[in-house]
C-alpha positions as CSV (number, residue, x, y, z in Angstrom):
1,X,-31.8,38.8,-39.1
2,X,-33.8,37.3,-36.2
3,X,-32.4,38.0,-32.6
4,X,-32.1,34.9,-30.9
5,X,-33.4,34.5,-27.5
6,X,-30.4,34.5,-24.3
7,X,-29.1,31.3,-23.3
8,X,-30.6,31.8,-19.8
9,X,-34.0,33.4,-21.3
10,X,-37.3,31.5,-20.3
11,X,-38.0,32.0,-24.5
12,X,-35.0,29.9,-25.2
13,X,-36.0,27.4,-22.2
14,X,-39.5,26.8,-23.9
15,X,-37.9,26.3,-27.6
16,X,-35.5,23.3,-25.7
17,X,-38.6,21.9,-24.0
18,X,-40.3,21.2,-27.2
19,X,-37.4,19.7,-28.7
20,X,-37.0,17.1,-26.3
21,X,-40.4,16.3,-25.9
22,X,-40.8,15.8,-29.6
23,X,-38.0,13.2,-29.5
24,X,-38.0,11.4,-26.2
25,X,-35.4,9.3,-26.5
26,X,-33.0,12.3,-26.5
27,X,-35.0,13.8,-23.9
28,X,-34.3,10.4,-21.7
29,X,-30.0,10.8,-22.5
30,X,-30.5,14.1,-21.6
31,X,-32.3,13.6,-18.4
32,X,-30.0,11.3,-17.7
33,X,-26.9,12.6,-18.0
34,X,-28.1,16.0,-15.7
35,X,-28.9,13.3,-13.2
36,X,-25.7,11.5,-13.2
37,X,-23.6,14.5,-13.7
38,X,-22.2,13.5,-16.7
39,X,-20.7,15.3,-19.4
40,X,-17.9,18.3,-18.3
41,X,-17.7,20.3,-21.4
42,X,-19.3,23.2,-20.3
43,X,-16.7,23.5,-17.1
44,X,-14.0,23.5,-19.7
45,X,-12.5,26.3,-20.9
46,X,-13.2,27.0,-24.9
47,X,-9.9,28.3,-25.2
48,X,-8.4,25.3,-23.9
49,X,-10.6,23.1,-25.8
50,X,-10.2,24.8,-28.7
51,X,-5.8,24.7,-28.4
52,X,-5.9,21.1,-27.4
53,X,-8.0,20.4,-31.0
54,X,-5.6,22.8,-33.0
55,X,-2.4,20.5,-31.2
56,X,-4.0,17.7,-32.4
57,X,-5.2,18.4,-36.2
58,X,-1.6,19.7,-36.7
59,X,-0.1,16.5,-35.2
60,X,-2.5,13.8,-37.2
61,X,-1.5,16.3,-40.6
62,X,2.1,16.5,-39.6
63,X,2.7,13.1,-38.8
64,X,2.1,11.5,-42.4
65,X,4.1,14.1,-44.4
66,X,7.6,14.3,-41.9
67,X,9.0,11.3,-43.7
68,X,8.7,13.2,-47.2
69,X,11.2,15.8,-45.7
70,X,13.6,12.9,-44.5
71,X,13.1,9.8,-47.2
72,X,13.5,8.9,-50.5
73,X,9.9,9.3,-52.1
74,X,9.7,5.3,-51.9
75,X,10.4,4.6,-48.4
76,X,8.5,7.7,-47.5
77,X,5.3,6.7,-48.9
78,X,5.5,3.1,-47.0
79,X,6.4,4.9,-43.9
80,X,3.6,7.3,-44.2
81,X,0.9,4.6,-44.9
82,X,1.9,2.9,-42.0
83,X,2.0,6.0,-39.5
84,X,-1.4,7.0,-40.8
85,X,-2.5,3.3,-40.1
86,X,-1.5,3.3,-36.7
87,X,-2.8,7.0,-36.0
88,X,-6.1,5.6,-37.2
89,X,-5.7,2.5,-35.0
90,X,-5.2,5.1,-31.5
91,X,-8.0,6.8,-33.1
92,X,-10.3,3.9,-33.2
93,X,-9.3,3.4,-29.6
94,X,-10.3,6.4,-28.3
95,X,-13.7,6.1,-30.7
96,X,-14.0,2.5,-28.5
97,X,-13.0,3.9,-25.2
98,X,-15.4,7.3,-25.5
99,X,-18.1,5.3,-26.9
100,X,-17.6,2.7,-24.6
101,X,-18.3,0.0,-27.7
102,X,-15.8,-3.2,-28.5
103,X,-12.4,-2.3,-29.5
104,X,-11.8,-4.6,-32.0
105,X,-14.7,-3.6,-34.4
106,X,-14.5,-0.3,-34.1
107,X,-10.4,-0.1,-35.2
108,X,-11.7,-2.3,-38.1
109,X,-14.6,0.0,-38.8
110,X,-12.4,3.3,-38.3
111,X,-9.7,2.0,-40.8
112,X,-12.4,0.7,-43.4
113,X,-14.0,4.3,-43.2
114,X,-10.6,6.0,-44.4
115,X,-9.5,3.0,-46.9
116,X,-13.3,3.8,-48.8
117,X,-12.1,7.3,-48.8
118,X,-8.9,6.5,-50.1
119,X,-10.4,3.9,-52.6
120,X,-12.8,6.7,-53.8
121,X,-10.1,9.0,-54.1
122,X,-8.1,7.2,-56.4
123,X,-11.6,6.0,-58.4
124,X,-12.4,10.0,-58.5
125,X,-8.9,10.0,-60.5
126,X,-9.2,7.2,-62.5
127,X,-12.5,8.7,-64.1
128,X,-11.1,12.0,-64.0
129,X,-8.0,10.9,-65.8
């Protein structure tokens, strides 16, 4: 196995230089964002990032299945559909507000992406059988 250069090593330094010249446009967000200061991540803890993501994947899977534990299989599944369609709704707000884009469209497009999925989940069983 090849040993990779150190993240402070002049080796690894040259390797980022050539990939940012070879595609300038990344080279210019990059630029740009060491100018301004923008962009934290490295200042944050891992740990802490990594907690905060684990909180959150078990909340978004929790959240859909509680009313199978509480509900009749009926009004569970109507409940669940419309907690995951307002979890995908605060997700396509935060998509909007981190990517700075229009809120509307991008709730529409984030709810579109997971209906598709759905619709080719239940296409995968009806060939399936």
């Amino acid at each position: 196995m090849r040993d990779s250069p150190r993240l402070d090593s002049p080796q690894r330094s040259v390797h980022q230089l050539c990939a940012l010249e070879a595609h300038p446009a990344t080279w210019v967000q990059v630029a740009s964002a060491v100018e301004l200061d923008v962009g934290d991540a490295e200042r944050q803890s891992p740990l802490v990032q990594s907690l905060w993501m684990f909180v959150a994947d078990l909340l978004a899977a929790a959240i859909p299945v509680i009313p199978f534990a509480f509900l009749p299989l009926g009004a569970a599944r109507q409940l669940s559909v419309i907690m995951t369609l307002c979890l995908l709704v605060l997700l396509g707000i935060g998509r909007a507000r981190v990517a700075q884009t229009k809120l509307v469209p991008t709730i529409l497009q984030t709810v579109a992406i997971a209906t598709a999925a759905a619709a080719g989940l239940l296409v995968g069983k009806l060939v399936t059988g």
